[in-house]
DOTOR-512048 format. One line per field, with one value per residue (C-alpha): residue number from 1; residue in one letter; z, x, y. Coordinates in Angstrom, 3 decimals, always signed. Layout:
% residues N
i <- (NUM;...)
aa <- (A;...)
c3 <- (Z;...)
c1 <- (X;...)
c2 <- (Y;...)
//
This chain:
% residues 479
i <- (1;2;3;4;5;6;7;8;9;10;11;12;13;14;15;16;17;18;19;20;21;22;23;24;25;26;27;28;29;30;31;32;33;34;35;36;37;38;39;40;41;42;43;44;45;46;47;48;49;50;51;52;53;54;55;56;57;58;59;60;61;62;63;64;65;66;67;68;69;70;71;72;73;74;75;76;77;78;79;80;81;82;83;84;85;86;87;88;89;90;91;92;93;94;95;96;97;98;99;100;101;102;103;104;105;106;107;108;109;110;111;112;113;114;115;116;117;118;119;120;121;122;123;124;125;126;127;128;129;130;131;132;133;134;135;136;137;138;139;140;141;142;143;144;145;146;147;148;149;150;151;152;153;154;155;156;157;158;159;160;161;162;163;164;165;166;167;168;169;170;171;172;173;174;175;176;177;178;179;180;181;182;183;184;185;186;187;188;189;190;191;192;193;194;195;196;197;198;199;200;201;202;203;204;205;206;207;208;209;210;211;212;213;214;215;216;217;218;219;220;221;222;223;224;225;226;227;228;229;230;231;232;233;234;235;236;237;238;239;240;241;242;243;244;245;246;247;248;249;250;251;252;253;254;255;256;257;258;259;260;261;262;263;264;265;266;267;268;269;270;271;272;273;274;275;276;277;278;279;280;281;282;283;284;285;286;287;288;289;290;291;292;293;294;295;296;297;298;299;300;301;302;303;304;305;306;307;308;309;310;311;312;313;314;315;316;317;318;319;320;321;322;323;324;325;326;327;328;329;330;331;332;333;334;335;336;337;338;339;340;341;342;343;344;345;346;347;348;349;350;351;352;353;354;355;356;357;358;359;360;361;362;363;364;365;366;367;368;369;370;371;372;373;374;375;376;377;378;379;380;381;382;383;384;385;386;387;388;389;390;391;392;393;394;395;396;397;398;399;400;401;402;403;404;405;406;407;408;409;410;411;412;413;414;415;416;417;418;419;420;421;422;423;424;425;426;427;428;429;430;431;432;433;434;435;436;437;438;439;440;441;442;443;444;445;446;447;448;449;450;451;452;453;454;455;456;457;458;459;460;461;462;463;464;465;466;467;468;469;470;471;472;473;474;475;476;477;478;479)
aa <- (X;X;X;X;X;X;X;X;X;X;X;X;X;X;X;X;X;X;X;X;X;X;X;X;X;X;X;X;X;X;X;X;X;X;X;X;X;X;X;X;X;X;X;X;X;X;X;X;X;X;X;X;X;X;X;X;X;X;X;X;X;X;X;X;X;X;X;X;X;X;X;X;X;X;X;X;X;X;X;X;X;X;X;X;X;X;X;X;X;X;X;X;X;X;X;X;X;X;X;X;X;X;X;X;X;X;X;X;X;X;X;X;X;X;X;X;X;X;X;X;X;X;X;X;X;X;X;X;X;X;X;X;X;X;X;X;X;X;X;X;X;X;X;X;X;X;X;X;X;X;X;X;X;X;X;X;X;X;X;X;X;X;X;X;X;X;X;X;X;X;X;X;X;X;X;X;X;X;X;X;X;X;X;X;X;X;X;X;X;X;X;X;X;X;X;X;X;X;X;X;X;X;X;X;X;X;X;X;X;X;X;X;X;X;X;X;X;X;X;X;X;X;X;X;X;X;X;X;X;X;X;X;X;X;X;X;X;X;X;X;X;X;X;X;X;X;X;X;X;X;X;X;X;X;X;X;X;X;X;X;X;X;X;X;X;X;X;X;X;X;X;X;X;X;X;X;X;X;X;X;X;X;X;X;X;X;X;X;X;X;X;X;X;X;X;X;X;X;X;X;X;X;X;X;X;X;X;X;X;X;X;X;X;X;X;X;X;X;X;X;X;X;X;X;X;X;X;X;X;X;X;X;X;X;X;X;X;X;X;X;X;X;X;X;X;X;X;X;X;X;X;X;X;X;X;X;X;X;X;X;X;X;X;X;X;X;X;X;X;X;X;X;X;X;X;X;X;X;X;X;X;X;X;X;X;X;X;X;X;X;X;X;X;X;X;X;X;X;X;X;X;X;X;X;X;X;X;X;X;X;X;X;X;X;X;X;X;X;X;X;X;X;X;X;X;X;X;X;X;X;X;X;X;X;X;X;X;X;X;X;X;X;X;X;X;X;X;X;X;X;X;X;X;X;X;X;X;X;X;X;X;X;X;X;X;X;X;X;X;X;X;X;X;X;X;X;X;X;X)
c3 <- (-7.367;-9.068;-7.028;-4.992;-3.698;-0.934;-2.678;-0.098;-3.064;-3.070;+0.542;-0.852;-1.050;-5.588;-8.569;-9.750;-13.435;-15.526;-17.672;-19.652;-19.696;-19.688;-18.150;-15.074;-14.066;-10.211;-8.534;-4.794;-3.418;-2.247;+0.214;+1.302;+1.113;+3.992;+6.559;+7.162;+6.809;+9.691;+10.422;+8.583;+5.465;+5.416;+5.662;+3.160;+0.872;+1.434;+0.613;-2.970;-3.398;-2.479;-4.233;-7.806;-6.722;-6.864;-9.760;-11.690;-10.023;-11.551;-15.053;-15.638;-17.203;-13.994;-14.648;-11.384;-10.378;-7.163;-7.122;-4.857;-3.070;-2.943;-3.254;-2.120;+1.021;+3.604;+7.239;+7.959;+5.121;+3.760;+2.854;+5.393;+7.186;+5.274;+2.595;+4.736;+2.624;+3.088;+6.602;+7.173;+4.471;+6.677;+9.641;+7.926;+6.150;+2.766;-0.163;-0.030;-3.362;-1.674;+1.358;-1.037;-3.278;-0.087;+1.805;-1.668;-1.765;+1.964;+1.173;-1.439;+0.323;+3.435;+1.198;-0.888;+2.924;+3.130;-0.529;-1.691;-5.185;-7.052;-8.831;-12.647;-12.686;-10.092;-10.738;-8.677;-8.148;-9.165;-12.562;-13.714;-13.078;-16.502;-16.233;-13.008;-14.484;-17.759;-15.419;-13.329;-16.313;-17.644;-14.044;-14.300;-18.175;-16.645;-14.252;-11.776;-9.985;-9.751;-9.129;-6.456;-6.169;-7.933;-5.713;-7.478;-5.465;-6.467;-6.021;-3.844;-4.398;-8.317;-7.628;-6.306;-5.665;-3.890;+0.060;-2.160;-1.043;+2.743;+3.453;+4.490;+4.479;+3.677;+7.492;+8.906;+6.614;+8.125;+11.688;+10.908;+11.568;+7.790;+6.230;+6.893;+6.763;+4.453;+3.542;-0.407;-0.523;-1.770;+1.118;+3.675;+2.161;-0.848;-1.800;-3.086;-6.786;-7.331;-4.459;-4.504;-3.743;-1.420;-1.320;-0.526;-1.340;-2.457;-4.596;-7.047;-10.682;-12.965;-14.252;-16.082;-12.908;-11.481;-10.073;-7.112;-6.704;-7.069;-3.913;-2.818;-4.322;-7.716;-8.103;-8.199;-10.357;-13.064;-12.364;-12.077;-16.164;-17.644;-17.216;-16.760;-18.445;-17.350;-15.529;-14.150;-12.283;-8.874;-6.554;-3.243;-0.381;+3.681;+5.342;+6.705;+3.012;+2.804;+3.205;+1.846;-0.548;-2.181;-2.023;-3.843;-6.348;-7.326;-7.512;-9.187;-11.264;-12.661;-12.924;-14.999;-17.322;-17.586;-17.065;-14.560;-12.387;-12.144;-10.752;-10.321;-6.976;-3.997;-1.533;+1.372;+4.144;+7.968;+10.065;+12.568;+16.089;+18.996;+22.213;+20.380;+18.614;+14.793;+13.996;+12.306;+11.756;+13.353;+16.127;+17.673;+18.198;+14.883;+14.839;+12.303;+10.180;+10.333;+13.721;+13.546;+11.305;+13.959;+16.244;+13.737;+10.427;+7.699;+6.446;+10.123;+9.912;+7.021;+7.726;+10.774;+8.862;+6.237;+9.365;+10.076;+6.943;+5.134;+6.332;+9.531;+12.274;+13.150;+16.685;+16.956;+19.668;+19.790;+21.476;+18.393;+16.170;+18.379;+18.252;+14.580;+13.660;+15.870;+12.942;+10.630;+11.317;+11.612;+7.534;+6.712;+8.170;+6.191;+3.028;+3.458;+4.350;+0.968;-0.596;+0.050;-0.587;-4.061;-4.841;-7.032;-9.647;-12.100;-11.406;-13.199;-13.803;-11.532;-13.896;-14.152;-12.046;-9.593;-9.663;-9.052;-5.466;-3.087;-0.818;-3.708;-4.475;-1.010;-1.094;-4.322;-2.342;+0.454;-1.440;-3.954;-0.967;-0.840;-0.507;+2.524;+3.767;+7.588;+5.883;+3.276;+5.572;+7.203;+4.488;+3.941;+7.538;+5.930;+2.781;+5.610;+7.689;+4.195;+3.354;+6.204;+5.736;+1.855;+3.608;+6.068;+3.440;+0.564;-1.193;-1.869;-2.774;-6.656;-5.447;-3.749;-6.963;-7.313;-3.665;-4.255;-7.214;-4.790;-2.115;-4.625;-6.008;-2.969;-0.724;-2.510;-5.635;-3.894;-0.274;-0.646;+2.431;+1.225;+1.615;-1.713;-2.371;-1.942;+1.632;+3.412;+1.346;+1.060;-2.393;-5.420;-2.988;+0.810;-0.288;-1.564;+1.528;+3.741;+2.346;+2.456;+6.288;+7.223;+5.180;+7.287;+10.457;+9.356;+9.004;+11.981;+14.209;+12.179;+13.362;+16.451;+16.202;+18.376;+19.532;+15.807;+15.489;+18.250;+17.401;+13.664;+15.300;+18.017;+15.071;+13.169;+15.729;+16.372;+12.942;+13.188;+11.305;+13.098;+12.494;+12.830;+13.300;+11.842;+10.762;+7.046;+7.983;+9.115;+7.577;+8.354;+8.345;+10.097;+13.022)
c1 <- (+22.945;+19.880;+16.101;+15.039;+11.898;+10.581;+7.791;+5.432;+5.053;+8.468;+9.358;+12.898;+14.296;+14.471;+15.615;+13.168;+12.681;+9.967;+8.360;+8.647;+12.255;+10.845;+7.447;+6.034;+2.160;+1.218;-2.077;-2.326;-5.697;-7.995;-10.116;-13.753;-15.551;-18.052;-16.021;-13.308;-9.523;-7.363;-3.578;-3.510;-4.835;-1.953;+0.455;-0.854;-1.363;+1.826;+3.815;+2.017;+2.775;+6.356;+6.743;+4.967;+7.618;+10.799;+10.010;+9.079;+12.450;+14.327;+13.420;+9.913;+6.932;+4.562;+0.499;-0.618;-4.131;-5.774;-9.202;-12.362;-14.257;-17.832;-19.993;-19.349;-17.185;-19.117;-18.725;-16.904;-14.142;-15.348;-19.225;-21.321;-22.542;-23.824;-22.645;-20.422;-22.014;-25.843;-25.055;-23.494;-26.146;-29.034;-27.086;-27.203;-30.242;-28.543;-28.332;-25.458;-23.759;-24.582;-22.179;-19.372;-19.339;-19.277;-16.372;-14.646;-14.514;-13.436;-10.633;-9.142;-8.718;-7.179;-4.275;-3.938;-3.145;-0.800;+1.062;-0.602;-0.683;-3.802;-3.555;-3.467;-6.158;-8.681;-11.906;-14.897;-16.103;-19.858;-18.830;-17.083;-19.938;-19.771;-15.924;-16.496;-19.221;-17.015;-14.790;-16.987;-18.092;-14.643;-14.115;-17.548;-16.272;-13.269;-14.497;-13.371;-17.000;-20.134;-23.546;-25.640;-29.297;-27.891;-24.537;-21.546;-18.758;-14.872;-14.151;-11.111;-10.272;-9.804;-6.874;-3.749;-1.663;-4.582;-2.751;+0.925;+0.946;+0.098;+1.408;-2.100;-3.003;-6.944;-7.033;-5.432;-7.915;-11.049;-9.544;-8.925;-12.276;-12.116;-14.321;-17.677;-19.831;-22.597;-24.661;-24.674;-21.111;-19.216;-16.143;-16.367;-12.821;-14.954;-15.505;-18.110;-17.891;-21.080;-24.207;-27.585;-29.571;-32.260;-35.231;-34.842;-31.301;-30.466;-26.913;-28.009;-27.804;-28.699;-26.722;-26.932;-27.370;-29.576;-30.195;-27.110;-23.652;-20.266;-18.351;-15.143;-12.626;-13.529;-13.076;-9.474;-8.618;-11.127;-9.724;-6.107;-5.991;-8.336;-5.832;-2.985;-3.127;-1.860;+0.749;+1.926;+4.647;+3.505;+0.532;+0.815;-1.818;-1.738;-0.962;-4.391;-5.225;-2.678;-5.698;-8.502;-8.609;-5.299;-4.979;-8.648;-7.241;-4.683;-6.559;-10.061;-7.486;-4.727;-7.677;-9.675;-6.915;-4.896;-1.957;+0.834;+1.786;-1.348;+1.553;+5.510;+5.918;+3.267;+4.495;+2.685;+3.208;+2.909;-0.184;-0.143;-0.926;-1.945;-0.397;+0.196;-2.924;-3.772;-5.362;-8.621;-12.234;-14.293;-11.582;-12.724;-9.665;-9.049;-7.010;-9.087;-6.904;-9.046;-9.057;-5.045;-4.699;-6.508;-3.629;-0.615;-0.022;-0.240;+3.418;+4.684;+2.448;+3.646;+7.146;+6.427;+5.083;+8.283;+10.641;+9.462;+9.776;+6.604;+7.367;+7.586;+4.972;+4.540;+3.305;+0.898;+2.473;+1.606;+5.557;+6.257;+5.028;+6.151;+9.934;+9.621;+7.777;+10.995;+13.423;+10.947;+11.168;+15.200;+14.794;+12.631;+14.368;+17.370;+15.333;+13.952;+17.101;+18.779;+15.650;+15.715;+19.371;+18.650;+15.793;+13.474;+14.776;+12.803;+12.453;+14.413;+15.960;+19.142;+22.504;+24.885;+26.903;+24.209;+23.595;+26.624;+26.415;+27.804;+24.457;+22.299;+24.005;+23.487;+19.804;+19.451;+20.969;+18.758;+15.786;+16.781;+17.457;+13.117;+12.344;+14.235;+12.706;+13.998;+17.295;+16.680;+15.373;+19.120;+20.244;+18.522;+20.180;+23.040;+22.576;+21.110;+24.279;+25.895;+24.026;+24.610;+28.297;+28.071;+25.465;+28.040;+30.861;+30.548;+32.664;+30.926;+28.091;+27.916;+27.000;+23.767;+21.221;+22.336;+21.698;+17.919;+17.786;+19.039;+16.610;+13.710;+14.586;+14.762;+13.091;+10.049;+10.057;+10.107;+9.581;+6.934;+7.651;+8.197;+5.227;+3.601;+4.608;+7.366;+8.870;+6.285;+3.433;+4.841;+4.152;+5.723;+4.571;+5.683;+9.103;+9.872;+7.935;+9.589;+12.844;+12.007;+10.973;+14.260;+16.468;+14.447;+15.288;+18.709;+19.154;+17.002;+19.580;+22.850;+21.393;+20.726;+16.852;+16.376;+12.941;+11.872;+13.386;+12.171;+8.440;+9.296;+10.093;+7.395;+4.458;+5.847;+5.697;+2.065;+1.401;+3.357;+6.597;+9.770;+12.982;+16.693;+19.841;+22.627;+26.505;+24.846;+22.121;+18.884;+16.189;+12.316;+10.015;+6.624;+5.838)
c2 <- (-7.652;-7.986;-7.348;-10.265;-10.767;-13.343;-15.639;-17.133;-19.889;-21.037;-19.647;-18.473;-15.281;-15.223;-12.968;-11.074;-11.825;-10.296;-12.137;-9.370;-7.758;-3.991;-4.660;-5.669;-6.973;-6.238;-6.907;-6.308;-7.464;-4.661;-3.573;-4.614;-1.202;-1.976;+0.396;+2.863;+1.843;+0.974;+0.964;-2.710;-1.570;+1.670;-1.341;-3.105;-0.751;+1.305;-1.752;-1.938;+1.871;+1.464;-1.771;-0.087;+3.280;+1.094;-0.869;+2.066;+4.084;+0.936;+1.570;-0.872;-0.166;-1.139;-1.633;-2.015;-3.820;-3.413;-4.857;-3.059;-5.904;-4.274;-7.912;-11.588;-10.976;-13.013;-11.955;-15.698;-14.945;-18.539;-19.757;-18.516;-16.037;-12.525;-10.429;-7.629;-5.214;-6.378;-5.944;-2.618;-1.799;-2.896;-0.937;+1.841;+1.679;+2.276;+0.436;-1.612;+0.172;+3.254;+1.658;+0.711;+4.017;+6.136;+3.934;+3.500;+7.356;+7.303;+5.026;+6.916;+9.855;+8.493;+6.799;+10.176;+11.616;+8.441;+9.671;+6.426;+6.756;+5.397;+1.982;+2.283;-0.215;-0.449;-3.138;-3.451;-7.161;-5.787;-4.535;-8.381;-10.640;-12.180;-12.320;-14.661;-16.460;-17.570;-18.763;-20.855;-22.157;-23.224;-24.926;-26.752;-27.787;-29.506;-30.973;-29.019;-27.416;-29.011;-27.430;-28.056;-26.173;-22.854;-23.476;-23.747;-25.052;-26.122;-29.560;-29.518;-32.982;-32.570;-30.220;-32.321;-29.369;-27.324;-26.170;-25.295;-21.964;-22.109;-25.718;-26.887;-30.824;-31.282;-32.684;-29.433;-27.191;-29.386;-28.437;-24.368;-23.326;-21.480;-23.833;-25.011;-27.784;-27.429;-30.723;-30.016;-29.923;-33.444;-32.416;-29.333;-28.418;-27.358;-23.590;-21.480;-20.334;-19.297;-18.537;-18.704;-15.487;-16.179;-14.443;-10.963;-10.795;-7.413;-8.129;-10.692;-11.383;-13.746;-16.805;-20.593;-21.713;-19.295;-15.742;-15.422;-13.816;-14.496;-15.860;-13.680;-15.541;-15.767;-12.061;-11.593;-14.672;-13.233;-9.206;-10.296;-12.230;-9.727;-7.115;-9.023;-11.791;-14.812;-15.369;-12.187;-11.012;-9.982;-10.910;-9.235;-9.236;-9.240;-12.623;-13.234;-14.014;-16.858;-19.105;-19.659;-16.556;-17.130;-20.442;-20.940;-18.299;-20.362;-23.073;-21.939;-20.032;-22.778;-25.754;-23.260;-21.991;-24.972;-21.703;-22.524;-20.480;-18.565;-15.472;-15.966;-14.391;-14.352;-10.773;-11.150;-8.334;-8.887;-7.962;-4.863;-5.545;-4.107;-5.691;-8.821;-9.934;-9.062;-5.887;-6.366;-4.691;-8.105;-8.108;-4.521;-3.361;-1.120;+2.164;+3.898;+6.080;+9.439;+9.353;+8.574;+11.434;+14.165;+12.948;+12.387;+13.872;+11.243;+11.301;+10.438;+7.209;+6.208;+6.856;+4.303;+2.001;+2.082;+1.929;-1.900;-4.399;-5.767;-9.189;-8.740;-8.059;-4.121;-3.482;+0.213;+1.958;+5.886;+6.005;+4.580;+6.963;+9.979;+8.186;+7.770;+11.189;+12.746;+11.121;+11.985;+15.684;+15.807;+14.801;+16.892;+19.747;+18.948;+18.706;+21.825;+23.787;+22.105;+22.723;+26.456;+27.265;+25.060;+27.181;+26.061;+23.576;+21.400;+17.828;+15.658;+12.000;+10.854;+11.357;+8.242;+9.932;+10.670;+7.120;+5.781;+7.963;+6.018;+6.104;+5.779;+2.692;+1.855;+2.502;+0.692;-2.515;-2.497;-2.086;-5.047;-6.916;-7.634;-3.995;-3.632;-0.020;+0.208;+0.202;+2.321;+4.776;+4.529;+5.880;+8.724;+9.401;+8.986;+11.104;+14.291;+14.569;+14.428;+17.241;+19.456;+18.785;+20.136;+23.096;+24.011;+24.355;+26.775;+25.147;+22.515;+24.127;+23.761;+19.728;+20.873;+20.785;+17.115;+16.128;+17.949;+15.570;+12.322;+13.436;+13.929;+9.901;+8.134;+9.978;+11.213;+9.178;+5.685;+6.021;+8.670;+10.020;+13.926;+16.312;+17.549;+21.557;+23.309;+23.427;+21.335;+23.340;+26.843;+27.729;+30.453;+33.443;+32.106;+31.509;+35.138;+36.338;+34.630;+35.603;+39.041;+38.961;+37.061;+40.282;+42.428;+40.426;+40.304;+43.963;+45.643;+42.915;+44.520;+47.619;+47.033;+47.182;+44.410;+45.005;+44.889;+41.518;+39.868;+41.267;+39.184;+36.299;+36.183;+37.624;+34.301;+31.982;+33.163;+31.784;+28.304;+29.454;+28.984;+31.168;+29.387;+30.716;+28.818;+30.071;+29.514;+32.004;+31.692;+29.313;+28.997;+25.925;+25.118;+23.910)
//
């Protein structure tokens, strides 16, 4: 069965077809770089990374996009209110490019913790004024934007099709509280293209219709078709941005182009919560991820995060976390035992035959069934009690270096979810050392030396490394 994924456009579960047979175009929208990430970004961005892993695991040539939001992001999500970064700027008393290069840097190193690898593209709204301004342009051309005192707003009744991808009527948008009322606006349903920079407005620059900025939505139609062109394959984003920001990309994007559909499929991943209500920044009730990661280790977060599925709503429960980290730790365990008897092999491509695995073909259909990761994580339960069969039986042990290679696919290539290093960081010098230790163990026990080996095993412990005993001898890992 070929990938399907659910399009929030069509609101069908559909094949996946390229529109270019060994290529595929992603753009996930990206972050507003005015504070530190939460729990909803890791879910957001973790389904982009494991969506970009698969399709790359399944043979395509991925360029992925993910835009950085550093100017135009008002503190409403529509017209009004301030620039989010004017206003942690002024907080701070910092420049506001001074906020967005230091939270930008902040950013990236929380989702390197998360094995969140970096976009191949990755475009700041500050550095593609001109790209947003040809666009505008093109809209006002049409007849799609008009200009009202250096405001350029989109003319919502132009666009018959505008509310297609969130189901809105113009009446319901009027009533949703994400639009607003200015008087030089023809309709309130109308959004900003284009603002005016009042006096003293630090991000500003100049334009045919005067000095201003870009409004937020603008950005990722002009991002997404200069290095995607248009259409693309795949636009994902959180479901908070449903409406207005992807519904005015569409829009601002298709009535400027004249290209239909603007992207094929719309991925949209569920919000986190925290007893029930959306996690957010403005909401206050934010689970930052540094502070997360002084409490859990990175990995075990994400592994949480992969056990619920993007569409669905994923409630932040520290028993959660503890209950999933518990699983988490029975894999790795296996890993590392397979890893170590392996020793260390080079990386390499899955064989046919490796393929054709029974639970690799049943990983393959979960995750073409729209990236199905709760049940792809079942099967990695699967493949670890397969494993400590093969481990327990020597026999079988010429089949180990391809169940190294099956682990390294599925559960590192794709999921992400394997630590970097060998043996949960141990690198060329631990192993050998550690291998020495345990034949020293081994032998002071055949002799009888036992208060030599219990000193090894308490001297390790002391330093986080934990000895066990097994029939197949005795492995170490840390705590």
């Amino acid at each position: 069965m070929p990938l399907e994924i659910y399009n929030t456009l069509t609101r069908t579960k559909q094949p996946f077809n390229p529109i270019h047979p060994e290529s595929v175009g992603l753009y996930v929208c990206g972050p507003t770089v005015y504070a530190d990430s939460h729990v909803g970004h890791a879910k957001a961005y973790i389904m982009g990374d494991t969506v970009h892993r698969y399709l790359e695991f399944s043979g395509y040539l991925v360029t992925y996009v993910q835009n950085i939001t550093d100017v135009g992001h008002l503190t409403d999500d529509a017209d009004e209110g301030e620039d989010k970064l004017l206003v942690k700027g002024a907080a701070e008393k910092k420049h506001p490019m001074a906020v967005a290069e230091f939270y930008t840097r902040r950013y990236y190193e929380d989702m390197t913790r998360l094995n969140v690898l970096p976009p191949d593209i990755a475009p700041r709204a500050s550095a593609h004024i001109l790209e947003q301004q040809e666009l505008i342009q093109q809209l006002i051309d049409k007849g799609f934007a008009y200009v009202v005192d250096g405001n350029v707003y989109f003319d919502v009744a132009r666009d018959t099709e505008y509310g297609k991808l969130s189901g809105r009527k113009s009446e319901d948008q009027a009533a949703s509280g994400r639009v607003e009322s200015r008087t030089d606006k023809r309709s309130p349903q109308d959004f900003a293209l284009w603002k005016r920079a009042e006096k003293g407005h630090i991000l500003r620059w100049p334009s045919p219709w005067g000095d201003g900025y870009p409004g937020w939505h603008i950005e990722c139609s002009a991002m997404s078709a200069k290095y995607l062109g248009l259409p693309f394959d795949i636009h994902g984003a959180g479901l908070e941005n449903v409406f207005p920001h992807n519904e005015c990309e569409i829009a601002q994007s298709e009535c400027g182009t004249g290209v239909k559909p603007f992207a094929n499929i719309w991925m949209h991943n569920n919000m986190v919560t925290v007893e029930g209500k959306k996690m957010g920044k403005s909401l206050g009730n934010s689970s930052y991820l540094r502070d997360l990661f002084e409490i859990y280790d990175p990995l075990t977060l994400r592994f949480t995060i992969l056990q619920s599925h993007y569409r669905s709503t994923t409630e932040f429960k520290p028993e959660a976390i503890e209950a999933a980290g518990a699983g988490y730790q029975k894999l790795l365990d296996t890993y590392y035992r397979l890893e170590q008897k392996v020793g260390d092999v080079p990386r390499r491509a899955l064989t046919d035959e490796e393929r054709a695995h029974p639970l690799v073909k049943q990983f393959v259909a979960e995750m073409d069934d729209d990236f199905n990761t709760p049940k792809a994580v079942a099967v990695l339960f699967d493949l670890a009690r397969e494993t400590n069969t093969t481990l327990a039986d020597p026999n079988r042990y010429d089949t180990l270096e391809g169940l190294l290679q099956i682990w390294r696919a599925l559960a590192d290539d794709v999921l992400g979810i394997i630590p970097t290093g060998r043996a949960q960081g141990q690198d060329n010098l631990a192993g050998p050392l550690m291998e020495m230790i345990i034949g020293l163990r081994n032998q002071s026990r055949a002799d009888k030396n036992f208060a030599l080996s219990d000193k090894l095993r308490t001297e390790l412990d002391k330093i986080g490394i934990v000895l066990e005993d097994s029939k197949q001898g005795t492995t170490w890992k840390k705590k």
